[in-house]
C-alpha positions in Angstrom: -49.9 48.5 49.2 -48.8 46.1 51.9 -46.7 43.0 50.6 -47.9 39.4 51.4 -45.5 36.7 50.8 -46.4 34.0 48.1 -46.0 30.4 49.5 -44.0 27.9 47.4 -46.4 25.8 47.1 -48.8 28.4 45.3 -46.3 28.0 42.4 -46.6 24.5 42.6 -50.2 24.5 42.5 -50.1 26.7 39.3 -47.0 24.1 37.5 -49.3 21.5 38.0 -52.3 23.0 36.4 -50.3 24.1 33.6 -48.7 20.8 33.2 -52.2 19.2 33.7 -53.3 21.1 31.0 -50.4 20.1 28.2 -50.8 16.3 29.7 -54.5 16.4 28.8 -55.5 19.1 25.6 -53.9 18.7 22.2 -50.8 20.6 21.4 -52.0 24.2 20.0 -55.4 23.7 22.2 -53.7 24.0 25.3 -51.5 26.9 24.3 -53.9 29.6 25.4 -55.3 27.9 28.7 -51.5 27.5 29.7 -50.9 31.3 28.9 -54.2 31.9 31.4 -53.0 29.5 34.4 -49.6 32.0 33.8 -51.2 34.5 33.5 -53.3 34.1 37.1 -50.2 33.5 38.5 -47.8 36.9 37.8 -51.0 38.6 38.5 -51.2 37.4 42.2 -47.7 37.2 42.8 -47.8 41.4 41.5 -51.3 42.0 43.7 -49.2 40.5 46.6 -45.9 42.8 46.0 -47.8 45.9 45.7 -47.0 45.9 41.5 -49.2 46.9 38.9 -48.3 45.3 35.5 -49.4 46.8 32.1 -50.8 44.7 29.6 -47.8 44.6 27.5 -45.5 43.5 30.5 -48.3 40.4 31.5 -48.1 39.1 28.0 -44.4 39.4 27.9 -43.7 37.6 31.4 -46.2 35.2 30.6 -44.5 33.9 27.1 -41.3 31.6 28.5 -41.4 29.6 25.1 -41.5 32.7 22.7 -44.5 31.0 21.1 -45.1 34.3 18.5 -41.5 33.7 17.0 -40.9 31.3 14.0 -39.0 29.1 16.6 -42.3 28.8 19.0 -43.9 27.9 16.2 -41.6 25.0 14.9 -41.5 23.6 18.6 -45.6 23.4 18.5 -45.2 21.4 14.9 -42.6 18.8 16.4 -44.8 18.6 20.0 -47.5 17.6 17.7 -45.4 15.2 15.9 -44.3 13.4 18.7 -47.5 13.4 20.6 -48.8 11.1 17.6 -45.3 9.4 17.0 -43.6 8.6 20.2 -45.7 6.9 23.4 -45.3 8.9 26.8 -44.3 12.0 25.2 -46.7 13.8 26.2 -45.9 12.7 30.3 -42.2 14.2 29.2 -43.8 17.2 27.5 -46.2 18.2 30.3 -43.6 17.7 33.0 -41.0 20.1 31.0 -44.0 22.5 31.0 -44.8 22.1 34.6 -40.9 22.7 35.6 -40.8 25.8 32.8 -43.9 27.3 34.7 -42.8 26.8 38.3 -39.4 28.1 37.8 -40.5 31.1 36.0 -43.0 32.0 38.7 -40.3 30.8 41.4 -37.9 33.4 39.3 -40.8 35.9 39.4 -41.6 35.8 43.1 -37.5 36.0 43.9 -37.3 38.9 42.1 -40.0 41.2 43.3 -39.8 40.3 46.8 -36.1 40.3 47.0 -34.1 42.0 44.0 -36.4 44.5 41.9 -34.5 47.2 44.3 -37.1 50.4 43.7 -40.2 51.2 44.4 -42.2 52.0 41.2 -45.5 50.4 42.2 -45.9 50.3 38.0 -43.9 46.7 35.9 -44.1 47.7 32.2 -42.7 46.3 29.4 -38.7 47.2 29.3 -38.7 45.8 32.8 -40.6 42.5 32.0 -37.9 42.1 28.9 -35.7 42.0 31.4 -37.4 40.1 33.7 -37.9 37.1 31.0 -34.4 37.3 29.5 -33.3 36.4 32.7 -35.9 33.5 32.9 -34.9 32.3 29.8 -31.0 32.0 30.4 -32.1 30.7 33.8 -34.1 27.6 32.6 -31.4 27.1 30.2 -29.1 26.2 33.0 -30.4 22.2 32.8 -28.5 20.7 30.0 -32.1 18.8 27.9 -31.3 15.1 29.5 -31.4 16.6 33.1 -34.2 18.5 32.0 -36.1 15.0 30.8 -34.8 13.6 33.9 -36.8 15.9 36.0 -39.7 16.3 33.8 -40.2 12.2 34.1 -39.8 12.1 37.9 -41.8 15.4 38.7 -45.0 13.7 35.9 -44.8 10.2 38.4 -47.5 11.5 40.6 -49.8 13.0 38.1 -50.0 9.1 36.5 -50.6 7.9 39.7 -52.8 10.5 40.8 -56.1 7.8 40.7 -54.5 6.1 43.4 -55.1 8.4 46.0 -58.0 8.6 48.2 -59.9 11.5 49.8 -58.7 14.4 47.5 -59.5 16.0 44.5 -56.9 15.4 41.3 -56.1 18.9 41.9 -55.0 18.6 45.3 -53.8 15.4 45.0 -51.2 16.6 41.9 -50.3 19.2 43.8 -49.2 17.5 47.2 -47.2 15.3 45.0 -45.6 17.5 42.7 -44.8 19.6 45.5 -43.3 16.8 47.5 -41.4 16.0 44.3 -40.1 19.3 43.3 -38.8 20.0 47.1 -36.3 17.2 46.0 -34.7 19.3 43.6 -31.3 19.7 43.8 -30.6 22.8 45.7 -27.3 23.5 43.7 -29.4 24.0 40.6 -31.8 26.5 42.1 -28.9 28.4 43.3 -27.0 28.3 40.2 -30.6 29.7 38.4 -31.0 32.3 40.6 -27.2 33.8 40.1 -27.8 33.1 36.1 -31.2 35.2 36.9 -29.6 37.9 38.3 -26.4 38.5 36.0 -28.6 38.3 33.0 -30.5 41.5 34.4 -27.5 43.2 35.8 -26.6 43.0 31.9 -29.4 45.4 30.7 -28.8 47.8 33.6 
């Protein structure tokens, strides 16, 4: 299958929706809608790479937070709690979710364009272990008050979204977003990429 290159700003588009989605559905309800936008989005960046993935390896890549694990599950319970505790934590909480969701697919399309390094047309599930391990440590390479930092800056647009005139919300968030997140420091992209890759070069 021929490869077609995913533009940035198709990642962006799909950060945005899943932060749009955690801004605006109660935490637990927009769990699963978040898992589709991820979902739509490893399947066209593998359609566009020429990969197949198995069922087990979508639901793997797709689960950054490790929301089936006890810990997943206490993170939900204190999102919850803060949503009804703190004001504008949910602007802090969907940005964190649109930055999780962009790196991961920016972490996704790096890796099979550039570094998968063989041909097997077929991603199953050892590989996507892999794959999100190194996502994982990747993410992790924000301390949490950079993290918040970016999360607040890159959630500006979406509250002033109203204020713009002759596009949708969607397109709107996403010309924003996407003007905001081509400010991020270029250092850390870098430094998550390396992190990416000696992660997997572990379980080789």
């Amino acid at each position: 299958m021929e490869k077609r290159a995913i533009h940035e700003s198709v990642v962006v588009m799909y950060g945005v929706l899943a932060g749009g989605a955690r801004l605006v559905l109660p935490p637990m309800v927009d769990v699963p809608v978040v898992k589709a936008l991820r979902t739509a989005m490893v399947d066209r960046m593998a359609r566009a790479y020429g990969v197949t993935l198995t069922a087990g390896a979508r639901r793997i890549l797709v689960d950054v937070e490790e929301s089936a694990t006890i810990r997943g599950n206490v993170t939900q319970g204190v999102r919850l709690l803060l949503h009804r505790l703190v004001p504008g934590s949910r602007f802090v909480d969907a940005g964190a979710n649109l930055f999780r969701t962009w790196g991961s697919g920016l972490l996704l399309q790096r890796y099979l364009a550039e570094h998968r390094g063989h041909g097997d047309p077929v991603l199953g599930e050892i590989e996507a272990e892999r794959v999100r391990a190194g996502v994982r440590a990747a993410l992790e390479v924000l301390e949490a008050d950079q993290l918040r930092l970016i999360a607040e800056e890159a959630m500006v647009p979406v509250q002033r979204v109203d204020d713009v005139k002759g596009l949708s919300k969607i397109e709107a968030w996403s010309e924003a977003v996407a003007a905001t997140m081509a400010e991020l420091p270029a250092a850390w992209l870098a430094a998550a990429e390396q992190t990416f890759l000696g992660t997997l070069a572990k379980y080789r």
